[in-house]
N, C-alpha and C positions, 0 to 999 in steps of 0.2 A: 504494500500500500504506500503511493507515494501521494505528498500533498507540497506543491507549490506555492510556496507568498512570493509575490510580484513584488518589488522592490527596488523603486528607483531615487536618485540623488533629490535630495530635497524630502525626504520620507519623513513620517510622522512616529516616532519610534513607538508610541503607544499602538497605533496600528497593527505594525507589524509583530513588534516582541510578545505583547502580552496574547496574542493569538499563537504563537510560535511556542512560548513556553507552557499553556494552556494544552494544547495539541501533542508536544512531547509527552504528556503526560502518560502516553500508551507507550510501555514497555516491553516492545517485541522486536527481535529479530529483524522482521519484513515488514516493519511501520516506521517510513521515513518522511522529515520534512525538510523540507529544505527553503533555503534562501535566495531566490530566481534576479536576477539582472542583467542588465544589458552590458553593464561594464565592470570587471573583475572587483572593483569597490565603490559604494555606493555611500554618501556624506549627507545625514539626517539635516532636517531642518535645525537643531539642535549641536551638530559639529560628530555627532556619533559615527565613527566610521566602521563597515561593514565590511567584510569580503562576501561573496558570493559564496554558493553551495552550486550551484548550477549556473550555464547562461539559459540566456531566453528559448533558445532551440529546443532545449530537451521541456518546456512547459508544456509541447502539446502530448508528451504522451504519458502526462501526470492523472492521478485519479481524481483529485483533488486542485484547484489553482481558487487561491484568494490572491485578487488585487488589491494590494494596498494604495495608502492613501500621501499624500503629500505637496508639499509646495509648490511642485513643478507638475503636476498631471498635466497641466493644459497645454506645457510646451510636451510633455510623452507623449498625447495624445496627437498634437501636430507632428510629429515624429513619423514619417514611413517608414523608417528603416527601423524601428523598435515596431511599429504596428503592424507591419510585413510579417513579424515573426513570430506574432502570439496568433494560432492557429488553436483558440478553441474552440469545441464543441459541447453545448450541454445535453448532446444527448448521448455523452459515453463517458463525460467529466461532470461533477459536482463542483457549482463556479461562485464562487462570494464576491462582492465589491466592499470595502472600506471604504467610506465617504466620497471622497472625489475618485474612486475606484470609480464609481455609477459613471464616471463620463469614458470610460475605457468600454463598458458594457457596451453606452450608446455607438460612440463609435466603431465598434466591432461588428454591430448590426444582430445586440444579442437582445435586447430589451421587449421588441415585437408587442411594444405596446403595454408591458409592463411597468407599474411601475416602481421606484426605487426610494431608498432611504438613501439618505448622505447628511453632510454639515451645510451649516448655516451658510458659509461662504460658498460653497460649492451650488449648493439651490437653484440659484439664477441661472447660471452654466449650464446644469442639466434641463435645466426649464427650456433655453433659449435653446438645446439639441433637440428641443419637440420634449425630453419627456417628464412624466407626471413624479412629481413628490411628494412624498408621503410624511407628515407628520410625526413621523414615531420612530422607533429606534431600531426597528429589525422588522423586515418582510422576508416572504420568499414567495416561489412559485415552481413547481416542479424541481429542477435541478438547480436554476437559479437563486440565490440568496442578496440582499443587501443590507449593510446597518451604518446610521447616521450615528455623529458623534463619537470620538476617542472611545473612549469607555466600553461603549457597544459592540468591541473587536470579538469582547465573550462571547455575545451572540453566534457568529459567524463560527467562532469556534464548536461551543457547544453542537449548534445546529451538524454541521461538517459529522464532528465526532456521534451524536444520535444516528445520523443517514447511515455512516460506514459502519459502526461498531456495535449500536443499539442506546436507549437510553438512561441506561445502568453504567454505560461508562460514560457517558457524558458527564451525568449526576455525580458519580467519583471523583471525575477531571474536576469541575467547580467546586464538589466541597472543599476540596485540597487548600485550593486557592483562596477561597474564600475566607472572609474578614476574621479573626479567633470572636465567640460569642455571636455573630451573627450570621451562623453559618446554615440555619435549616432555615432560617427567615431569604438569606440571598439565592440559596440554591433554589429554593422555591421560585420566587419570584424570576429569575433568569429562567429555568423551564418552563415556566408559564410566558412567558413569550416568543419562546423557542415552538414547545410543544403544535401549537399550533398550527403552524406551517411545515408537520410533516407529514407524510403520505400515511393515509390511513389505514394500517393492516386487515 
């Protein structure tokens, strides 16, 4: 099982990490994540430098790709030579967006009318790609996912980890994580707006 975060210069380290070590939390063998970019290292919004785990080539034949979110989306997103080479499909990939992630969806031509979560800042951007925004911190739809706001990276993750693993490891993954003393109150609350947006057995 491999899972892809997208990850470019100018990244929001909340984004990516706290979904990256949320995710790690499955200890097996054959469950790998990794750190996807265009260039060998990649320099957060923040100064955080990163090496890669992967380039962009090997994303399409990931089981998993979360796009992350950051500074510079809208110059990736103008970018063909980054956008030439993300070759996903949701209907053999489980695909997340991170806030300004949703303007990589749009431009991918993955949305079809969907619509998406992101940040405050990003809103108008997606709005002005044609598409619709959602008020709230996590959607999904079929194999697609999205969640608005740093914080809501959980989501993305939990959801991911429910689709592939079931939702007993999900639940595992976030209590870990979760606050000491408030941890049956946030696991709760974080599946309750996961739960809902997964297919229904």
């Amino acid at each position: 099982m491999h899972i892809a975060i997208l990850t470019f210069d100018g990244y929001n380290e909340l984004d990516s990490l706290i979904a990256l070590g949320i995710l790690n939390r499955v200890k097996r063998p054959d469950w790998r994540v990794s750190i996807a970019s265009p260039t060998p290292r990649v320099e957060s919004m923040n100064g955080v430098v990163l090496e890669r785990h992967i380039p962009l080539s090997e994303v399409s034949s990931a089981d998993a790709v979360i796009i992350g979110s950051g500074m510079k989306t809208r110059e990736v997103v103008a970018d063909e030579a980054i956008i030439s080479q993300l070759q996903l499909d949701p209907s053999r990939q489980l695909i997340g967006a991170q806030c300004s992630g949703a303007l990589l969806l749009a431009k991918l031509g993955l949305l079809d009318g969907m619509p998406v979560c992101t940040d405050l800042t990003t809103k108008p951007w997606v709005q002005e790609a044609g598409g619709e925004v959602l008020n709230q911190a996590f959607f999904a739809k079929g194999n697609l996912a999205s969640a608005g706001g740093c914080l809501a990276s959980q989501y993305l993750a939990i959801w991911l980890l429910a689709r592939l693993e079931g939702l007993e490891v999900a639940e595992e993954a976030i209590y870990y994580v979760a606050p000491v003393g408030e941890k049956e109150t946030y696991v709760n609350r974080a599946m309750q707006n996961v739960r809902r947006y997964l297919p229904v057995e």
